[in-house]
C-alpha positions in Angstrom: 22.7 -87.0 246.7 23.2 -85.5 250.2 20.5 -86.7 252.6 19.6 -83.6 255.3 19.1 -85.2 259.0 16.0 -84.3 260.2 15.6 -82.9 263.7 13.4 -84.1 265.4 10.6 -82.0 267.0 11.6 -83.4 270.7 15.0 -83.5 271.2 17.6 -82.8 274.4 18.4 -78.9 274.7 22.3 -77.7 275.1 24.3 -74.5 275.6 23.3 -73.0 272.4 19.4 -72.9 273.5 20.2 -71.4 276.4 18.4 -67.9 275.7 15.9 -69.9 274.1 14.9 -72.0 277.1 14.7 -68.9 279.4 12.5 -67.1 277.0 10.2 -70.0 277.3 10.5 -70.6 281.1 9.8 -66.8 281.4 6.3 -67.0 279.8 4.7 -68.1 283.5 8.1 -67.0 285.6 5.8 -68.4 288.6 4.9 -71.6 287.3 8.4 -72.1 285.2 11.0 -70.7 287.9 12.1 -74.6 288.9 13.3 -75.2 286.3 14.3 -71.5 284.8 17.0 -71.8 288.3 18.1 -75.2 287.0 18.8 -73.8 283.5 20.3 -70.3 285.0 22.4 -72.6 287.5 24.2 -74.2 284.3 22.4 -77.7 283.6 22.7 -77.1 279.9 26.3 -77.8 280.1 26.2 -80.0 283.4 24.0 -82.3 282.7 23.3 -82.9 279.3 20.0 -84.7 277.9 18.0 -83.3 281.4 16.6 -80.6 279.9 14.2 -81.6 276.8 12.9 -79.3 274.0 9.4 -79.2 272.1 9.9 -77.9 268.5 7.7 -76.1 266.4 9.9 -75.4 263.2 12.7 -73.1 264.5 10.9 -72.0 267.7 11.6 -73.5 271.1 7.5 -74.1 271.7 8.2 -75.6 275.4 10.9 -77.9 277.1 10.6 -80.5 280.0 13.3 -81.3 282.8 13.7 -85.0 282.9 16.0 -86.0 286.1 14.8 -87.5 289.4 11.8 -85.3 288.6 10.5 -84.5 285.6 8.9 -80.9 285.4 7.0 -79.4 281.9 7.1 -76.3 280.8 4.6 -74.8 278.3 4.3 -78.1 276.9 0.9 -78.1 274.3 -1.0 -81.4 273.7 2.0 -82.3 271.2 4.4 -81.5 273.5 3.3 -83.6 276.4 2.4 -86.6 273.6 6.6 -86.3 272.5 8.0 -85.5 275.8 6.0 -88.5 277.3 7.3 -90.8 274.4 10.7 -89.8 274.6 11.3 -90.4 278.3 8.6 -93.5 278.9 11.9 -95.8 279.5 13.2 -93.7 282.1 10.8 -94.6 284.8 13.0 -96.3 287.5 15.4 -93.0 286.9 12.2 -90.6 288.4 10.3 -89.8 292.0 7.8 -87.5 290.8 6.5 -85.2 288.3 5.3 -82.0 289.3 4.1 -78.7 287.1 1.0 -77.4 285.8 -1.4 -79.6 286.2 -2.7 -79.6 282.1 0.9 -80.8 281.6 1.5 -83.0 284.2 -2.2 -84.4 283.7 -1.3 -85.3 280.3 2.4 -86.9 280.8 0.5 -88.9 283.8 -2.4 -90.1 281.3 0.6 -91.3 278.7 2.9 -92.9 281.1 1.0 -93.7 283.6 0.0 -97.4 282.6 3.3 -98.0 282.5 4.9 -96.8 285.3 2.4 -97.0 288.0 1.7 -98.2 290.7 2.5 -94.7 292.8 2.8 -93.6 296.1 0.6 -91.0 295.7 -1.4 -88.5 293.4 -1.7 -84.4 294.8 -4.3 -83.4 292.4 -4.4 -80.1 292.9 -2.0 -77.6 294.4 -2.6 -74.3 294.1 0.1 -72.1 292.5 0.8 -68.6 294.7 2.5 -65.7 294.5 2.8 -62.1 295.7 5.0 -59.3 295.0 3.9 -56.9 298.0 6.1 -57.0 300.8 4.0 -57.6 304.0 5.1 -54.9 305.8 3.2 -52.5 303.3 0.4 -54.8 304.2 0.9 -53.8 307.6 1.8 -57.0 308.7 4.3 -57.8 311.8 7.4 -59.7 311.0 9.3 -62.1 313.2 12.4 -60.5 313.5 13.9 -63.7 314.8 14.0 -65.0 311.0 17.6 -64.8 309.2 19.6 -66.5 306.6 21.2 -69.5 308.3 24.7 -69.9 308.3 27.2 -72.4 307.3 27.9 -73.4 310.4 23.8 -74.2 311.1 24.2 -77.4 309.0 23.7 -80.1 312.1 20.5 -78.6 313.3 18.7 -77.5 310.3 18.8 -80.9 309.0 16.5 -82.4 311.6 14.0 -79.7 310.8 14.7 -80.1 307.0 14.3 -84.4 307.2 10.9 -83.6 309.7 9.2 -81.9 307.1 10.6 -83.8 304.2 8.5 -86.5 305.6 5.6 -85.3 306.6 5.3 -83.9 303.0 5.9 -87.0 301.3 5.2 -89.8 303.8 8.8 -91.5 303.8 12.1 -90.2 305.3 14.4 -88.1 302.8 17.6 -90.7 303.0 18.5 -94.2 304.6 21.3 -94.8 306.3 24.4 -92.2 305.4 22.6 -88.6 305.5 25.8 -87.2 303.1 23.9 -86.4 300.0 20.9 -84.9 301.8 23.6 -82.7 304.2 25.0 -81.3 300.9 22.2 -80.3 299.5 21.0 -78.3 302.5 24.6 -77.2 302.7 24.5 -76.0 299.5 21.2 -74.0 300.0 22.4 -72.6 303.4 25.6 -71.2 301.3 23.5 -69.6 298.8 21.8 -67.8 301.4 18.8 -69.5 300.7 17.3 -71.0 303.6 15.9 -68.9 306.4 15.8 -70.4 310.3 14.8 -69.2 313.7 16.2 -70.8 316.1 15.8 -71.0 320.1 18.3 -72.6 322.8 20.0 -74.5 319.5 17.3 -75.8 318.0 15.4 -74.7 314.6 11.7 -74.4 315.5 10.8 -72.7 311.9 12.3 -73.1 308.6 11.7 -72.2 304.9 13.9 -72.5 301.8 14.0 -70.6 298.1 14.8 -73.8 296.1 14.7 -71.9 292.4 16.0 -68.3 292.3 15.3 -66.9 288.2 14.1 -64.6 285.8 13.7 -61.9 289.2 11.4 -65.1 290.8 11.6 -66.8 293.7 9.9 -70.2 294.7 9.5 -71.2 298.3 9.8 -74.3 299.7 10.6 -76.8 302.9 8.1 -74.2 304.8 8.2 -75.7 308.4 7.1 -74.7 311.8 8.1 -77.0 314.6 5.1 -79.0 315.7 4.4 -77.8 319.4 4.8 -74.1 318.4 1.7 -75.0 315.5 -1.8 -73.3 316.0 -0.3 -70.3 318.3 0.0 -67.6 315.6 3.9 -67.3 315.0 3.5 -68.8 311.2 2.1 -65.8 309.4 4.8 -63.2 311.3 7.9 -66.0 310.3 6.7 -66.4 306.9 5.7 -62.5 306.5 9.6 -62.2 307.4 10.6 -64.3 305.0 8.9 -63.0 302.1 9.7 -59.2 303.1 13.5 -60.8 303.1 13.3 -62.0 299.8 11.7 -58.9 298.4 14.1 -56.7 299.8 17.1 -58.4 298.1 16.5 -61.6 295.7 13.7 -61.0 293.6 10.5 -59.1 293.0 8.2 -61.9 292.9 7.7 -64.9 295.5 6.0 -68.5 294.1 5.1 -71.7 296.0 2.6 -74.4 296.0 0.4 -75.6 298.3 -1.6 -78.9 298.7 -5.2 -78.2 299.0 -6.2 -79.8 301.9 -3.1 -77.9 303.6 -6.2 -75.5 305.1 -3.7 -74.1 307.7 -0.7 -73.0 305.3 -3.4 -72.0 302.8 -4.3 -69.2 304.9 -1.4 -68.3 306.5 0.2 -67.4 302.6 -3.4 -65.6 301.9 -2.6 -63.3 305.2 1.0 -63.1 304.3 -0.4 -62.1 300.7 0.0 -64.6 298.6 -3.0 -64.6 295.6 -3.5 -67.6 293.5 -2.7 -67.8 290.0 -2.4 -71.2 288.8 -2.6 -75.2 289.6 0.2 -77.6 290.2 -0.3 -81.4 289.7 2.6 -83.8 291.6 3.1 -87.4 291.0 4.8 -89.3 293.6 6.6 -92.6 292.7 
């Protein structure tokens, strides 16, 4: 007698979920576009096992990434329970998880005992997005903000590293800087980091990191430190959402830490509305 294998209900996604995966990322494009951009970008085939799917049956009923960070998507209460099972070995393989915080809350409640101690918990991070472009809002935009270019490598990754760690509270590499230049390389190529820059330096700086399903997610936002509290964040960050708008996508996401009062309001003038909550681990 011919035994049928069972397959299991949380099991590592591949080429042939593709559709599948994007479909389920595309329920909360805001929340989801991290990892829709990693699954659009060709990790199904690239790296196999990162991205994990929750099965209901024959429906897809959400999926986790599981790399260096691990990010749910649409997981429900049985989802977080077999996603957290299924990777609770992996912990010296992961920084952070970051997502929604029901999801996140729940992975962290599961794994948690067993992989703490962290570096540090941001509880609540409000989820933004707009889709008006902010010169409709009558807003003025710094016309000094423009894709960087390839050659702009060497001095956006001062400003890149500067607010990489006062983000996270420790420096983005030690020693050889090669696989942090490559990834800003990378972004700059893409046309997805955005600079000014006076007398050679970079005094403001914001990247799209995740570009899917017509979303964009914003990140690295940076203002050099003796140019804060004079007014020139709202107009460069106005110019980079209009930018994005006008070409990318029709939606723009981030996340914010709460306490962040000053960012907070300069995305509420440049018209950012909230419409969810991020959790983020740190390891």
């Amino acid at each position: 007698m011919r035994v049928l294998r069972q397959r299991l209900p949380v099991r590592p996604l591949t080429t042939a979920d593709h559709d599948a995966a994007l479909e389920c990322c595309a329920r909360d494009r805001a929340a989801n576009v991290f990892v829709a951009a990693r699954i659009v970008e060709g990790s199904l085939r690239t790296s196999p096992g990162a991205v994990l799917g929750h099965w209901n049956g024959s429906e897809l009923a959400g999926l986790a990434w599981v790399s260096a960070n691990v990010v749910p998507v649409e997981l429900d209460d049985d989802g977080v329970a077999g996603v957290a099972q299924k990777i609770s070995r992996m912990r010296r393989q992961v920084a952070s998880i970051f997502g929604p915080s029901t999801q996140v809350t729940g992975l962290w409640e599961r794994l948690g005992p067993g992989w703490g101690p962290v570096r540090a918990v941001r509880t609540h991070q409000p989820l933004l997005s707009t889709s008006k472009r902010p010169s409709d809002l009558g807003l003025a935009l710094d016309e000094g903000v423009r894709p960087a270019t390839p050659g702009e490598v060497d001095i956006v990754l001062p400003a890149a590293a500067h607010m990489f760690t006062e983000e996270i509270g420790y420096p983005p590499f030690y020693g050889s800087d090669r696989g942090y230049r490559a990834s800003i390389a990378s972004l700059i190529r893409a046309g997805h980091t955005f600079v000014k820059v006076e007398d050679g330096e970079v005094v403001f700086k914001a990247d799209v990191g995740s570009l899917a399903l017509g979303c964009a997610q914003v990140q690295g936002v940076w203002l050099h430190p003796r140019l804060r509290g004079q007014g020139l964040s709202v107009p460069a960050m106005a110019s980079v959402v209009e930018q994005v708008l006008g070409g990318a996508a029709d939606e723009v996401s981030l996340y914010v830490n709460d306490f962040n009062v000053a960012a907070r309001a300069t995305y509420a003038r440049c018209g950012f509305r909230e419409v969810g909550a991020f959790t983020t681990v740190l390891l």
